[in-house]
C-alpha positions as CSV (number, residue, x, y, z in Angstrom):
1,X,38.0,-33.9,11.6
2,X,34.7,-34.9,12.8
3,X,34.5,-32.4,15.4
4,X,35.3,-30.0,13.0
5,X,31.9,-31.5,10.5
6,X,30.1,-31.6,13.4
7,X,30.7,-27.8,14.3
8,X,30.1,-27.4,10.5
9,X,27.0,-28.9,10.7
10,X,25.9,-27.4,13.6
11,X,26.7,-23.4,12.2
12,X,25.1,-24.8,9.2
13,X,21.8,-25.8,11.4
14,X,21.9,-22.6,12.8
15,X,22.1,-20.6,10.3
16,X,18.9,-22.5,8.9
17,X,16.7,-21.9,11.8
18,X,17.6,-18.3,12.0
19,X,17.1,-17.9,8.4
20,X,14.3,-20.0,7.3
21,X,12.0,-21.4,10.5
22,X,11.2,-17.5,10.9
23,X,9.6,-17.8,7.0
24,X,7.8,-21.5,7.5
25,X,6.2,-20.2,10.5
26,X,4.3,-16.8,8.6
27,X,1.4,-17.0,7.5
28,X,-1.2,-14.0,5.7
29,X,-4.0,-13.4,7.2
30,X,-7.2,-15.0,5.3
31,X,-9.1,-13.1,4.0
32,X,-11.7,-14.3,2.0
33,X,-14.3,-11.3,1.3
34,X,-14.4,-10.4,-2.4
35,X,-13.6,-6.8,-3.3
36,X,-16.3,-4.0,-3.7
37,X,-17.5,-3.4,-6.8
38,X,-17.0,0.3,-6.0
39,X,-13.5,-0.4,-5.6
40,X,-10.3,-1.1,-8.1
41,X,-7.5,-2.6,-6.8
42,X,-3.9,-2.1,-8.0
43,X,-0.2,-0.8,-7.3
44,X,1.5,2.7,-8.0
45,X,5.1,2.6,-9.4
46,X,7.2,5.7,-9.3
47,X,10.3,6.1,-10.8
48,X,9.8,3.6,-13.0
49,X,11.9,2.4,-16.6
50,X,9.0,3.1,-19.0
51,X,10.6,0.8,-21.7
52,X,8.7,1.0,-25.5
53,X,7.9,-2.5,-25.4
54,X,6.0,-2.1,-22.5
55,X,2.8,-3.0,-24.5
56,X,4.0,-6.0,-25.5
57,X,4.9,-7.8,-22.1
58,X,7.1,-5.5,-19.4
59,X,7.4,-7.3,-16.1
60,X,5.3,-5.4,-14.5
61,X,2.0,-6.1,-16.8
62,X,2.9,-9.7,-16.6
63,X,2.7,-9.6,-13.1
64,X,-0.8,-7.5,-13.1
65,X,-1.8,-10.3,-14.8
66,X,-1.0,-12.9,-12.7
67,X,-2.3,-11.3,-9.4
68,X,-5.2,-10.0,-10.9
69,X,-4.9,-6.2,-10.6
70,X,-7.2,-4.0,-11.8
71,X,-4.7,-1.3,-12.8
72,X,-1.2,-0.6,-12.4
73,X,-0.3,3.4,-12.6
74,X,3.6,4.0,-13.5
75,X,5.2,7.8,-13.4
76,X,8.6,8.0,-15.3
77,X,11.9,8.5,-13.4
78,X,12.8,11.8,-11.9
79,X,15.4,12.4,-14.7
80,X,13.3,12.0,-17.4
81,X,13.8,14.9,-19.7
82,X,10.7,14.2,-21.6
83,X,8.5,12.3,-19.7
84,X,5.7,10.7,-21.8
85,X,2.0,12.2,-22.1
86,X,-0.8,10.6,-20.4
87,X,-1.4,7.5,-21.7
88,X,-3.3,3.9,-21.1
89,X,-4.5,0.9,-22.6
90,X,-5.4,-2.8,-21.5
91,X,-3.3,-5.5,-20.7
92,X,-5.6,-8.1,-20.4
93,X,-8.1,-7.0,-17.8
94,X,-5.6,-4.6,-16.5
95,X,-5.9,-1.1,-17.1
96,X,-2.2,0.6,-17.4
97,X,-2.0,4.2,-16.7
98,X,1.4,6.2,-17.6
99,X,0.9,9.4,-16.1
100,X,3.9,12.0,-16.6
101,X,3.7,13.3,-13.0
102,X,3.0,11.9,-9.7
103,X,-1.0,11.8,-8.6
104,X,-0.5,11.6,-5.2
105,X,1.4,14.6,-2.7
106,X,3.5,12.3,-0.3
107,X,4.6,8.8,-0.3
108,X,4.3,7.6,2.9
109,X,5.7,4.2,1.8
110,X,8.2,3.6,-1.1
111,X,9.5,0.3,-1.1
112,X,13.1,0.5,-3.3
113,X,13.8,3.6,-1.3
114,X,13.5,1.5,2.2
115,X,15.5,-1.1,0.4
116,X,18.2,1.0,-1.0
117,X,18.3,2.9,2.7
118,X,19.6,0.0,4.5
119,X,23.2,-0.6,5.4
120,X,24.6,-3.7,3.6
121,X,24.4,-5.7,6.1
122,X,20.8,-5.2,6.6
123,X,20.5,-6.2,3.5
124,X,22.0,-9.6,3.7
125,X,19.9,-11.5,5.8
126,X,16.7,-10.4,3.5
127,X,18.2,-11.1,0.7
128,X,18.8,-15.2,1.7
129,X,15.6,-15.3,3.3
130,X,14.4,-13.7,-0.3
131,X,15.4,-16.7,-2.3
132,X,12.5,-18.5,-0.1
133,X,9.9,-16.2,0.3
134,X,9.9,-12.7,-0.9
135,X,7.1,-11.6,0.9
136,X,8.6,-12.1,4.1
137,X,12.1,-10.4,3.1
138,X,10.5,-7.9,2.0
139,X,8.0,-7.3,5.0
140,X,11.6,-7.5,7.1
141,X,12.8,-4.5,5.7
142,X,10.2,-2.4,6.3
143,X,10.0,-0.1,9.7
144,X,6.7,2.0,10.7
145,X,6.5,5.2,8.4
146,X,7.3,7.6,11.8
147,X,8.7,10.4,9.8
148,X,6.2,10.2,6.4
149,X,3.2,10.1,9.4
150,X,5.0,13.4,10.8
151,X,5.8,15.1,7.8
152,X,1.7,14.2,6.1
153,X,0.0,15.0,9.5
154,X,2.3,18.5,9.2
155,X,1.3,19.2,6.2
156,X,-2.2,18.7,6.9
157,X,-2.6,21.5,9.2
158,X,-1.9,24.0,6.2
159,X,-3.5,22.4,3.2
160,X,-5.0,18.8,1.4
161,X,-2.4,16.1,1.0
162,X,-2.4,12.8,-0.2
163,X,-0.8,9.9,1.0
164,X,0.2,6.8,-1.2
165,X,2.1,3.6,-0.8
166,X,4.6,2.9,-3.7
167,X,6.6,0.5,-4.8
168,X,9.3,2.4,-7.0
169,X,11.8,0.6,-9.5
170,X,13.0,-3.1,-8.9
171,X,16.5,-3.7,-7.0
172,X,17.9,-2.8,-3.6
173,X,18.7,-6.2,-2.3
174,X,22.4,-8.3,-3.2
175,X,21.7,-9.3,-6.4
176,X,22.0,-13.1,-5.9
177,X,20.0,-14.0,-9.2
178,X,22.0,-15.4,-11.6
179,X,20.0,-14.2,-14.8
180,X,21.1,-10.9,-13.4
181,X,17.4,-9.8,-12.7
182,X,17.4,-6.5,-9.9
183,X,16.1,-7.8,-7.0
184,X,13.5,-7.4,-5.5
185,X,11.7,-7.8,-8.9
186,X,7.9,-6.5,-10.2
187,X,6.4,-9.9,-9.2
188,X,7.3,-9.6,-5.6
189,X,7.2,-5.9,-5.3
190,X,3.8,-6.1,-6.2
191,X,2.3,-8.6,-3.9
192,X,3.8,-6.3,-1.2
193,X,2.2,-2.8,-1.4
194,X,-1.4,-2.0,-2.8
195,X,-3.9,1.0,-3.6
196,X,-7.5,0.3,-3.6
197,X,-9.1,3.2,-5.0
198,X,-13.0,4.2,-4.5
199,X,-14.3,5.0,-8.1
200,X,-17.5,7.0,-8.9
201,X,-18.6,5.0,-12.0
202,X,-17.3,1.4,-13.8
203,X,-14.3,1.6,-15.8
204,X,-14.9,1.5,-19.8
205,X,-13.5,-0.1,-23.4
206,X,-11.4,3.5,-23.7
207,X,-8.2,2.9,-21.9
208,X,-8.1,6.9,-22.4
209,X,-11.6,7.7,-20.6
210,X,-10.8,4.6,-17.5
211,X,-7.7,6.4,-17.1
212,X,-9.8,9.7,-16.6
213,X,-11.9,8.3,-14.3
214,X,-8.9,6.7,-12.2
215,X,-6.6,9.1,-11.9
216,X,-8.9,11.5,-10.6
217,X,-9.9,9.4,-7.8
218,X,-6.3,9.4,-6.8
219,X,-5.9,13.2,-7.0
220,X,-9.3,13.3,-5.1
221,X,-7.6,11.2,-2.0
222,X,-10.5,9.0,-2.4
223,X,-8.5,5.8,-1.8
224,X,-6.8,3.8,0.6
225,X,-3.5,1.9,1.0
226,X,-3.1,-1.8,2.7
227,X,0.3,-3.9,3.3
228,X,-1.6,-6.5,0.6
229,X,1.3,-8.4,2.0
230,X,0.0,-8.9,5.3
231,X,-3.4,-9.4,4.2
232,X,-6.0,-8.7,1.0
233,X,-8.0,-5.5,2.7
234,X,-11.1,-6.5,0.2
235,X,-14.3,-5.2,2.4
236,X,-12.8,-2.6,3.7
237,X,-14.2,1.1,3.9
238,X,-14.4,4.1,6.1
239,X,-16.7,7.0,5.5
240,X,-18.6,9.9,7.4
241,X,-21.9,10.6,8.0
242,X,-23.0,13.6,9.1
243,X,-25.6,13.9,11.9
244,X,-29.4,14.2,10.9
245,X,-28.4,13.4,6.7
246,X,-28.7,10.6,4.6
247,X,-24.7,12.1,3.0
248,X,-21.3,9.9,2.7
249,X,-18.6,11.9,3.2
250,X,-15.6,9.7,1.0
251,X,-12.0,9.6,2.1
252,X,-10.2,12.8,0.9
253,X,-13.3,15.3,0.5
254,X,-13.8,18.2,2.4
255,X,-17.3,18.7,4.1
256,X,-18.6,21.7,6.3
257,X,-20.4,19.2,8.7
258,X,-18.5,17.7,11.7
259,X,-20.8,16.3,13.8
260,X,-21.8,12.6,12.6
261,X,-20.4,9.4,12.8
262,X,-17.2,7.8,11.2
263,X,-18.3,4.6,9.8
264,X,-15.5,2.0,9.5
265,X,-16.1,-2.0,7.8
266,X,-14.0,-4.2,9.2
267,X,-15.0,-7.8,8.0
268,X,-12.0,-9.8,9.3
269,X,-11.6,-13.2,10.7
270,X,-8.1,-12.1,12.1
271,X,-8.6,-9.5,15.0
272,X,-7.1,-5.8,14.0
273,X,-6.6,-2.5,15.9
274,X,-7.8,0.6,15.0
275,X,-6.3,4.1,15.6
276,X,-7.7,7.4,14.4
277,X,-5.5,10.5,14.1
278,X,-7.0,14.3,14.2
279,X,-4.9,17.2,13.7
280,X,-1.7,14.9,13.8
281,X,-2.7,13.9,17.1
282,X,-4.1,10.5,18.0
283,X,-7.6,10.6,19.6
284,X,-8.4,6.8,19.5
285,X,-6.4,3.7,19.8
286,X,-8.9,0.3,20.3
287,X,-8.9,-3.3,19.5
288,X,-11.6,-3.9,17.2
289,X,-11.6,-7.6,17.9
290,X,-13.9,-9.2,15.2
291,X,-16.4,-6.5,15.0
292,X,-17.7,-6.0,11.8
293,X,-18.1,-2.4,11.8
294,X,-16.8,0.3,14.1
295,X,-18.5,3.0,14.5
296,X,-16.8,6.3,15.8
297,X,-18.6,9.7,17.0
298,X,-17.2,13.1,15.6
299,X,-18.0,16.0,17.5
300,X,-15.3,18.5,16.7
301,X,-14.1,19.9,13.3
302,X,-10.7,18.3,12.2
303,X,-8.7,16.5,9.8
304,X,-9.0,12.7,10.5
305,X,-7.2,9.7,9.3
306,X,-7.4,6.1,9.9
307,X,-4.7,3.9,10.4
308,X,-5.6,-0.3,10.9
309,X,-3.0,-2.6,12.3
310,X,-2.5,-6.7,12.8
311,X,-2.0,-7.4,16.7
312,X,-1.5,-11.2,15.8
313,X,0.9,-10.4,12.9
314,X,4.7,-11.1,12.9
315,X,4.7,-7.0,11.4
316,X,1.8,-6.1,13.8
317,X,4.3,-2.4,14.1
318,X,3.5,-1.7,10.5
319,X,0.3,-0.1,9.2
320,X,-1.7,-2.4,7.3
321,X,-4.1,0.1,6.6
322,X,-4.0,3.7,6.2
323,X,-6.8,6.0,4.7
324,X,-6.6,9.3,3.0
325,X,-7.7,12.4,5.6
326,X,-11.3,13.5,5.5
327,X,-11.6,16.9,6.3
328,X,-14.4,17.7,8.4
329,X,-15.6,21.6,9.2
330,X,-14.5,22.7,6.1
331,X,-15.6,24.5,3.3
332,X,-15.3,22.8,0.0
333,X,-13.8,25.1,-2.0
């Protein structure tokens, strides 16, 4: 009998270190710079259940509210036979934006999809490390976006595309809430993927007119996506300067210039990588160490696209940040 505890005990011990020491020993990176005024920083939700209430405290605007977004955009599921209009409004200091069709061309992330992709018992081991941290369950689930990076950089070669991480609907892990809640829900889903979005001028009181002037930065590329769950990306920023001119070239415009200088921040106290892609192929892979700012020479037309990893990160394979394309030696028509 005690043999038989003691091999129970030991299975049990096991189990714990494969299951838990793993979560006690991540950490996010620090990051204390505060975000841009330039910039807004929120999550995109496809597919989502775009209940009536929602005004009047869905999940997700809860949530906003705790994390301090500054907006939260939600398009309606794919079977929707009559998706909503355009819509917005405040929830608190969170500006909510229903849009009836996607703003963005390709998902390069989508979280419920990766979760609802894995085999069951891929699944399992998440969903018990879920119960004590969700970021990390989450983060497990997640592989490098290969195919969405071939597919974009493919697309690229033939016209302007814009890439987005999503989060999609809650579920896709073993339900093992007992309030029957899909799992993941909104409040972790949303400390896992976010969009920081370059704006041209401050949002205003009219939900309808912010909505205006966010949305169209989305459609206009200028924005870029960070694993928020690896680290907050606030001081981040990449734009071009052409040679001889005083121009910025933002993320996701088109410019007939190509000869300048790609001007990356990078105010970290955690050491990251850099890799820039052109034409789908990569033309620079570095360790930025703890340099402030990177600064790249562009000598050949091209579509570029940044991509900023984590070295010292347990998910140092995913992409912590990835910018729209700037398309350099092209027209702007």
């Amino acid at each position: 009998m005690q043999k038989k505890l003691r091999l129970v005990s030991f299975v049990l011990f096991l189990l714990f270190a494969l299951l838990v020491v793993p979560i006690m020993r991540y950490r996010k990176e620090a990051n204390l710079n505060s975000l841009p005024s330039r910039f807004l920083k929120g999550v995109y939700v496809v597919d989502s259940d775009l209940a009536p209430d929602i005004e009047s405290g869905h999940a997700i605007c809860e949530t906003a509210k705790e994390q301090a977004l500054d907006f939260v955009v939600l398009t309606p599921k794919k079977e929707t036979v009559d998706p909503p209009e355009n819509r917005a409004f405040w929830c608190n200091n969170t500006l909510m934006a229903i849009a009836s069709t996607g703003l963005a061309d390709l998902e390069i992330f989508n979280l419920q999809s990766s979760l609802s992709a894995s085999s069951l018992a891929g699944k399992i081991i998440p969903a018990l490390r879920y119960l004590f941290n969700p970021r990390y369950a989450l983060l497990q689930t997640l592989s490098p976006p290969t195919k969405a990076f071939s597919e974009w950089d493919l697309r690229l070669l033939k016209d302007r595309v814009t890439g987005i991480y999503s989060l999609g609907k809650p579920g896709g892990l073993p339900g093992l809430n007992l309030s029957g809640t899909p799992l993941p829900t909104y409040r972790a889903m949303c400390a896992i993927f976010t969009v920081y979005v370059r704006i041209e001028r401050e949002l205003v009181r009219d939900p309808g007119e912010s909505s205006e002037i966010l949305t169209r930065a989305i459609r206009s590329g200028h924005f870029f996506n960070a694993v928020e769950a690896m680290a907050s990306a606030n001081g981040f920023d990449a734009r071009f300067n052409p040679q001889d001119s005083q121009d910025e070239v933002q993320m996701g415009d088109r410019d007939p210039r190509f000869q300048g200088i790609l001007r990356i921040d990078l105010p970290f106290t955690f050491p990251t990588r850099l890799k820039l892609i052109r034409n789908g192929s990569q033309v620079v892979d570095q360790p930025s160490g703890l340099r402030q700012q990177v600064n790249l020479k562009v000598n050949n037309p091209g579509v570029y696209r940044l991509e900023i990893y984590v070295p010292n990160n347990r998910f140092s394979a995913i992409p912590w940040i990835v910018t729209n394309p700037f398309y350099l030696g092209f027209s702007q028509s």
